[in-house]
Structures are given as structure tokens and as C-alpha cells.
N, C-alpha and C positions, 0 to 999 in steps of 0.2 A: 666735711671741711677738708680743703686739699691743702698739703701739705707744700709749700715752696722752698726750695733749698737752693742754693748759686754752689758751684764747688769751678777751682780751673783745674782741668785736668789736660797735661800735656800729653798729646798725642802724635805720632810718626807717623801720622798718614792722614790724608783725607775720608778715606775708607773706612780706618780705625774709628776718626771719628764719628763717622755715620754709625758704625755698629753701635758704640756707645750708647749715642745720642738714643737710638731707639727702646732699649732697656732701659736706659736712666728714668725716658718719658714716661714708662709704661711704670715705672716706683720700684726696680728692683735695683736693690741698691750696692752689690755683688756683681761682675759681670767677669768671664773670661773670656777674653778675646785673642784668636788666632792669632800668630806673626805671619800666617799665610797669605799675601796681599791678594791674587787668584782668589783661593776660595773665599775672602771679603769680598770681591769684587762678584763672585757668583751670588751670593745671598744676600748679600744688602737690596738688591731689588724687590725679592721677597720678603724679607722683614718689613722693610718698609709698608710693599704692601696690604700684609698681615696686621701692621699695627692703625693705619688707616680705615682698615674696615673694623678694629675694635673700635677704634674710636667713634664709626657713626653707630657702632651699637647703642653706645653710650650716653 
């Protein structure tokens, strides 16, 4: 059974909120995220597609 929850979480950036978004998705429910806009912007392409390929695990 999966679990659905709505929360708004106000975020400063676009970027922020992509990092977010992708831990949120994956159910941890804890995240710390950089004020670094740079290094957001280097690793969100990789998260992203880290968390795509779990999901056709799945």
C-alpha cells in the first residue's frame, strides 16, 4: 500500500525544488538541501536520472 501525503513546501529556487521533489518521491521524508544554486544545478540531472531508472525497477 503506498502511502500519499500533500505538504506545500516553500522553496527559493527552481532547482531547490527539483532536489526536493526527488527524495520526497522516492519516501524520505528528511531532506537537506544545499543553498548552493551551482552544485543544485550540477546534480539534479543525475538525481533525476538515478531516480527514473529506480523506478523502472520497480
Amino acid at each position: 500500500m503506498k502511502r500519499v501525503c500533500f505538504y506545500n513546501i516553500e522553496c527559493h529556487s527552481e532547482e531547490e525544488a527539483r532536489h526536493l521533489k526527488v527524495f520526497l518521491e522516492v519516501g524520505l521524508d528528511k531532506v537537506k538541501v544545499s543553498q548552493d544554486e551551482s552544485y543544485l544545478n550540477a546534480i539534479i540531472p543525475d538525481l533525476e536520472e538515478i531516480k527514473s531508472r529506480i523506478e523502472c525497477l520497480g
